[in-house]
C-alpha positions as CSV (number, residue, x, y, z in Angstrom):
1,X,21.8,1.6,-1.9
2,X,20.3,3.5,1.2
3,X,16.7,3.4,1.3
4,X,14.0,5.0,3.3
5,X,10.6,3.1,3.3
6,X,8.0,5.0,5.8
7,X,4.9,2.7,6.3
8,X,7.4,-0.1,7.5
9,X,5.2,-1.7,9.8
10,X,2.4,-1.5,6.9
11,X,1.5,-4.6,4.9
12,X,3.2,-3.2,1.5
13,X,5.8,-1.4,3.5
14,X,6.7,-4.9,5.9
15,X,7.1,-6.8,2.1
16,X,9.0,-4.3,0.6
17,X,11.7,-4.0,3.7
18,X,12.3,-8.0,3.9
19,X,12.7,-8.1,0.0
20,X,14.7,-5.2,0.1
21,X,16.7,-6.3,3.1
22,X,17.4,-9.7,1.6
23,X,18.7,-8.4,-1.6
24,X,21.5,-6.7,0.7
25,X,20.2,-3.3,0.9
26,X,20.6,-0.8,3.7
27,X,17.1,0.1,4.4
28,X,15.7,2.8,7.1
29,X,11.9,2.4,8.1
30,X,9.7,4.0,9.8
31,X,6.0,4.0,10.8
32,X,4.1,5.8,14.0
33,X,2.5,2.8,14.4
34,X,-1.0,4.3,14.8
35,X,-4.1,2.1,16.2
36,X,-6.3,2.2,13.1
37,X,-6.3,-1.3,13.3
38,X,-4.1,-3.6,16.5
39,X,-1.0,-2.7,16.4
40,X,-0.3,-6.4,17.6
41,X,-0.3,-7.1,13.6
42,X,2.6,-4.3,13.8
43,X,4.8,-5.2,15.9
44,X,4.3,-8.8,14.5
45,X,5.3,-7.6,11.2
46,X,8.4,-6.0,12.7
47,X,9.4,-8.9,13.9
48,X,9.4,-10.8,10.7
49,X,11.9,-8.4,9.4
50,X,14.2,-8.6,12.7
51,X,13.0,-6.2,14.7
52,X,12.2,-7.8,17.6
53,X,11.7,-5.8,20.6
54,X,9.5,-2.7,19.9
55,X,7.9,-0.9,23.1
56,X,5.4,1.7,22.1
57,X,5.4,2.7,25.7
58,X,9.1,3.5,25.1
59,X,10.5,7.4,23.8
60,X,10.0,7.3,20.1
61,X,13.7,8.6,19.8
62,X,14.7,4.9,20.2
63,X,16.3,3.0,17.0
64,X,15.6,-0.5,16.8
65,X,18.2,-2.7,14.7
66,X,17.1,-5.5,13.0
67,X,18.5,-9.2,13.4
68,X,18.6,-10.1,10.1
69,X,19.4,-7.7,7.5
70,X,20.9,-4.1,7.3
71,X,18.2,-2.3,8.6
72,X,16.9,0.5,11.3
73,X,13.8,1.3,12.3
74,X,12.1,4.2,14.1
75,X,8.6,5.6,15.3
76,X,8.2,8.6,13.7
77,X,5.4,10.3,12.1
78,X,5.4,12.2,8.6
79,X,3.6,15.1,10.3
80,X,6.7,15.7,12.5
81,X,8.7,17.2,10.4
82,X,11.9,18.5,12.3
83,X,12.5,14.4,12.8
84,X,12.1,14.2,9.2
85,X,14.4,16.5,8.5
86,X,17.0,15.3,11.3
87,X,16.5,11.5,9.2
88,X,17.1,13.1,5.9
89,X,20.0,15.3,6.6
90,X,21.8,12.5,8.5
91,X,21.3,9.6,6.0
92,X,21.3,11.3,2.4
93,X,19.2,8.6,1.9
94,X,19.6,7.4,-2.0
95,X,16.0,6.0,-2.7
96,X,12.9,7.4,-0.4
97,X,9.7,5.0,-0.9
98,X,5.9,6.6,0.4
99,X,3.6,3.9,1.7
100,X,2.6,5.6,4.8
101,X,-0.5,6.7,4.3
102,X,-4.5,7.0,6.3
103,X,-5.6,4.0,4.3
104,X,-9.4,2.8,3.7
105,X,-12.2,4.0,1.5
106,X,-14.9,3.5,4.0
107,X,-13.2,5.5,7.0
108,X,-12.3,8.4,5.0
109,X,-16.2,8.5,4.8
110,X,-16.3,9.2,8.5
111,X,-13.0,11.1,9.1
112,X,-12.0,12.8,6.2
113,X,-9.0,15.0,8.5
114,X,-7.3,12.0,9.2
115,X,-6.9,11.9,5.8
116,X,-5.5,16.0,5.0
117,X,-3.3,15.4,7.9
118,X,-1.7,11.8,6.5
119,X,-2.1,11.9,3.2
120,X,-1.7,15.5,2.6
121,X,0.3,17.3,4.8
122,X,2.3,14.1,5.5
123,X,3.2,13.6,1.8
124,X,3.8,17.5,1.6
125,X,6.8,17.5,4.5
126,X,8.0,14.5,2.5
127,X,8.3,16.3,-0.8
128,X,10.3,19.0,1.3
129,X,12.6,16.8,2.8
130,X,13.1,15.5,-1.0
131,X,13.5,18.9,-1.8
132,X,16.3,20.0,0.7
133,X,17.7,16.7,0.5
134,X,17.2,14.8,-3.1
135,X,17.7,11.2,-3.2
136,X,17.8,9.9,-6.7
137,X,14.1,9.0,-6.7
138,X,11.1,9.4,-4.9
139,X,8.8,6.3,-5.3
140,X,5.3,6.9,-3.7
141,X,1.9,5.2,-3.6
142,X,-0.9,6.6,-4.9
143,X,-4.2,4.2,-5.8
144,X,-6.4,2.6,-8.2
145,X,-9.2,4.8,-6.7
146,X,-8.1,7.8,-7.9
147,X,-9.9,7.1,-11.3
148,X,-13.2,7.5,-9.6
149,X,-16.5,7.8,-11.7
150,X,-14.4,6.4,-14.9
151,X,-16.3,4.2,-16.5
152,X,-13.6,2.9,-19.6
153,X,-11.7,-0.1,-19.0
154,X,-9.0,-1.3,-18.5
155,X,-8.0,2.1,-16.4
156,X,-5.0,3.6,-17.9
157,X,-2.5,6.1,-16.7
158,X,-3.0,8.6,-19.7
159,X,-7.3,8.8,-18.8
160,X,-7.9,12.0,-16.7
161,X,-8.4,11.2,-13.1
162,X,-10.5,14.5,-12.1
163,X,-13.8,12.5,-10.4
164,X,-12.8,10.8,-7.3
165,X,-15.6,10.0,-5.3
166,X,-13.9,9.8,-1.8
167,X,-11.7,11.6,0.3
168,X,-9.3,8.8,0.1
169,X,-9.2,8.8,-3.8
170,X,-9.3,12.8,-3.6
171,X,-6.0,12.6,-0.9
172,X,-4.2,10.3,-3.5
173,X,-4.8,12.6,-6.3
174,X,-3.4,15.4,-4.8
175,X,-0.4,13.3,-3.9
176,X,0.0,12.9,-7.7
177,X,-0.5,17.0,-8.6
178,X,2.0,17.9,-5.6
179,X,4.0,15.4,-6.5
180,X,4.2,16.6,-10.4
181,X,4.5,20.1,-9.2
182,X,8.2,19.3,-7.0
183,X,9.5,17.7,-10.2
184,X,9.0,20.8,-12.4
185,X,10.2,22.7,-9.7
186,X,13.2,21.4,-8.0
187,X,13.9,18.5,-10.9
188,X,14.2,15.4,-8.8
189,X,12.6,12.4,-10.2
190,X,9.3,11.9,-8.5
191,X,7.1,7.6,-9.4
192,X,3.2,7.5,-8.6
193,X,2.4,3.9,-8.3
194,X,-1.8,3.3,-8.6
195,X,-2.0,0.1,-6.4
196,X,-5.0,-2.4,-7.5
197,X,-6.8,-4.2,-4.4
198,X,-3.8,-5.7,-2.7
199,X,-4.4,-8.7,-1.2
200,X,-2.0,-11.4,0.5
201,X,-0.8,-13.1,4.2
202,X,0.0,-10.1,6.6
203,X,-2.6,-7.7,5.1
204,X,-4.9,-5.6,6.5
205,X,-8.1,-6.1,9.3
206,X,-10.1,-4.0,7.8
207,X,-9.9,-5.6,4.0
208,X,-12.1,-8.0,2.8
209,X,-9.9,-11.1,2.9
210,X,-9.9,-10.7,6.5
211,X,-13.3,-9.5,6.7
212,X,-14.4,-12.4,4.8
213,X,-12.2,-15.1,6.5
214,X,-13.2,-14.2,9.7
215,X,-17.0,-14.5,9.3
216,X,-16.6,-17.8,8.0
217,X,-14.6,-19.2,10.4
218,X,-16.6,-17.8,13.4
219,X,-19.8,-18.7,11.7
220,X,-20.7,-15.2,11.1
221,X,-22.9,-13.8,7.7
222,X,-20.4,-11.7,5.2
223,X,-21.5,-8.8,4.5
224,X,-21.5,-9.0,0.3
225,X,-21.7,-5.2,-1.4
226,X,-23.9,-4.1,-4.3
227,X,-25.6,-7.9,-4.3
228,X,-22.5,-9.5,-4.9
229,X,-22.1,-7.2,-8.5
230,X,-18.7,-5.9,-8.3
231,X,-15.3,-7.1,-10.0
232,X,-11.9,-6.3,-8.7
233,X,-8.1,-6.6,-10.1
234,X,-7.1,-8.5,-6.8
235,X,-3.2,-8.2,-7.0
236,X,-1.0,-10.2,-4.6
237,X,1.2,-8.1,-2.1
238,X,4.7,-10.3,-3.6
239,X,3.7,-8.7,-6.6
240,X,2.9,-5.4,-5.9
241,X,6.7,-5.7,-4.3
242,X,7.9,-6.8,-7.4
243,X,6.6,-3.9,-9.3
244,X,7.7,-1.1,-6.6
245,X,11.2,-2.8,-6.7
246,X,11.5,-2.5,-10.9
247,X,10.8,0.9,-10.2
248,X,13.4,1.4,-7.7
249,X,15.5,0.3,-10.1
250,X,14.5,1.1,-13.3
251,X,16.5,4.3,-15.7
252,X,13.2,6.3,-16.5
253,X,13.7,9.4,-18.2
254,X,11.4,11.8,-17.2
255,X,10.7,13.8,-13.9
256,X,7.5,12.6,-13.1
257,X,5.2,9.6,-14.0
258,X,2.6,7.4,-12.4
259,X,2.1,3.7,-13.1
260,X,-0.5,1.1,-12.3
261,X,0.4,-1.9,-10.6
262,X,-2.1,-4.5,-10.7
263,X,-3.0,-8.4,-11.7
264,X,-4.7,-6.9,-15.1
265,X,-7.2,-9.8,-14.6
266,X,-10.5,-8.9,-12.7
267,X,-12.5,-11.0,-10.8
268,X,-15.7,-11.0,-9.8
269,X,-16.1,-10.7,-5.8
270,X,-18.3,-13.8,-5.7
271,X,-15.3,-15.9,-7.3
272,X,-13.4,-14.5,-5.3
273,X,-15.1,-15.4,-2.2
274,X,-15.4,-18.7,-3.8
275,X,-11.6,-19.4,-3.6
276,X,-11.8,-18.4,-0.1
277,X,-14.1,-20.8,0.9
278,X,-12.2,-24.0,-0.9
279,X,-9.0,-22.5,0.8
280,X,-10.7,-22.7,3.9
281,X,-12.6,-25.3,3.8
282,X,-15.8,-23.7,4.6
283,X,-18.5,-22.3,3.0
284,X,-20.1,-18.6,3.5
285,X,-23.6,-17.3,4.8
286,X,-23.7,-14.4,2.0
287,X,-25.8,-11.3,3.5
288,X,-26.2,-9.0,0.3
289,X,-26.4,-5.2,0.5
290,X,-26.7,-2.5,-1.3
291,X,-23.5,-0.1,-2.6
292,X,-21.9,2.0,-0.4
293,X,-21.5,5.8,-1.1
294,X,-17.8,6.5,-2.1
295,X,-17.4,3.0,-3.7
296,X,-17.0,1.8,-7.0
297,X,-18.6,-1.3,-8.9
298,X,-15.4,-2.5,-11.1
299,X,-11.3,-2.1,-11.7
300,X,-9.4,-3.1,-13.8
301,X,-5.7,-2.0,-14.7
302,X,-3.7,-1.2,-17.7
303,X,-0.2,-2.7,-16.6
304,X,1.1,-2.1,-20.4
305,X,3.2,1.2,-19.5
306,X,4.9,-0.6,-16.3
307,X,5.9,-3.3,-17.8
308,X,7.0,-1.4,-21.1
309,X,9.4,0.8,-19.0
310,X,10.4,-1.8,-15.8
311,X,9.6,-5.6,-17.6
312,X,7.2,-5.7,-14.6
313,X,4.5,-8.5,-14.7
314,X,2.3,-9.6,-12.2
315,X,2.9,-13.4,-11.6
316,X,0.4,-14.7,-9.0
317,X,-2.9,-16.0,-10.1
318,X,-5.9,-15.6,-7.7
319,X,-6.8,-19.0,-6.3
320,X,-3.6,-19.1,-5.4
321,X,-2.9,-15.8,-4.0
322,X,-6.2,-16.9,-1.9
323,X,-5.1,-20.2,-0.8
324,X,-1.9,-18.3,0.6
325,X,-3.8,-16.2,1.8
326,X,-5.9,-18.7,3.9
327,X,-3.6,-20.6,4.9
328,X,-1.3,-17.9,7.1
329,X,-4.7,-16.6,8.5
330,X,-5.4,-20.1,10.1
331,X,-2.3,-20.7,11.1
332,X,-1.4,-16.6,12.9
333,X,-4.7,-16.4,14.6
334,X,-5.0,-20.4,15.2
């Protein structure tokens, strides 16, 4: 199979391309490798999965072949769409995965266009491409924040998700509606997949883990949200893979449908942190705060209607999750 993943130098996107890589796979990333966080963590990704010479100072017309698998990577951004187009038209790509996105709740609080112009308009020249050029299914991620001011749990795929309290959640949702809207419209099948709190080695700077594991080390008080009252369905990135490649793969019948992918266990954040400290050995100075506007106190998913349609489980339990976790951070940043 031919496969486009864009987010490839992302933490879902970097697991997706090795597993899809190894499983023999002729995969096409991309990612314009933006500065949100250091792109150091990137290029290091990219590395992992072969590619091993990436110069951002270099045109972004340049391919990059990997070392290890089928697979070709280029800079490109979803807001350039004539490149998209040129990708699309050239590869008739079979399978087109979304997980390039403007991600975190927090920023969107403070720059909301970055998240219109990624989110949005991105996803929109994506659909288009899909349009001109159908693959046999369009997998894309949406999030667990999209159910917003909810309040029954477990969150489940058939409760309305009309409250979002963010312009992260909002960008997500509309994802979903555009998304349903191409399906009626031009009939190519289009997956929603509502990630839950992904967590793992590789992931992002500006996540918790991270957060957390970095104050600890350097002696440094964690910042702990809504005095420590908040529960989270932490789901483990080889997991999350696990459930986008069922997906991938899976006969569904209809058009259009969205799925959560999460542990379907939450924890509270205090455990959590908890696990963090045994993995590292450490314990935390906890500095307790109040909520944040645009957050939300609790999730929880409803995995039943993934893994009725895919056999789709989540396998990794937390402590563990954590202590892998831990473990790469100590050893990548020494």
């Amino acid at each position: 199979m031919k496969i486009l993943v864009t987010g490839a130098a992302g933490f879902i996107g970097f697991y997706l391309v090795k597993k899809l890589i190894g499983e023999g796979h002729e995969v096409f990333g991309i990612d314009n490798i933006n500065d949100y966080y250091a792109t150091s963590l990137k290029i290091d990704r990219l590395k992992e999965c072969g590619i091993k010479h990436i110069d951002l100072a270099a045109p972004w017309e340049n391919i990059y072949n990997s070392s290890i698998g089928n697979y070709a990577f280029q800079r490109v951004d979803l807001l350039n769409m004539d490149r998209l187009l040129e990708l699309f038209e050239e590869h008739r790509f079979d399978y087109v995965v979304n997980l390039a996105a403007q991600a975190g709740i927090r920023y969107s609080i403070e720059n909301p266009r970055s998240y219109l112009n990624s989110n949005v308009e991105g996803f929109f020249n994506i659909l288009e491409c899909c349009r001109q050029y159908p693959p046999r299914k369009l997998v894309f991620a949406s999030s667990s924040s999209v159910y917003g001011l909810n309040e029954e749990q477990p969150f489940s795929t058939e409760q309305k998700v009309d409250s979002p309290i963010n312009v992260y959640a909002a960008s997500k949702k509309s994802n979903e509606l555009m998304a349903h809207a191409y399906s009626h419209l031009y009939k190519f099948t289009t997956v929603g997949l509502r990630f839950f709190t992904v967590y793992g080695p590789w992931g992002r700077p500006d996540m918790a883990p991270f957060l957390f594991a970095d104050a600890i080390l350097n002696d440094r008080p964690i910042k702990v949200f809504n005095n420590g009252q908040m529960k989270r369905d932490f789901t483990y990135v080889d997991d999350i893979v696990d459930g986008i490649a069922s997906v991938i793969s899976a006969d569904l019948s209809e058009y259009y449908q969205v799925f959560n992918i999460g542990n379907g266990k939450p924890v509270d954040l205090l455990y959590f942190i908890q696990c963090l400290e045994k993995s590292l050995g450490k314990e935390a100075v906890k500095e307790m705060h109040p909520m944040v506007p645009g957050d939300i106190v609790s999730t929880w998913a409803d995995t039943t209607q993934l893994e009725a349609s895919t056999g789709y489980k989540s396998q990794t339990d937390i402590a563990h999750g954590v202590e892998l976790f831990a473990s790469w951070y100590k050893k990548y940043f020494k």
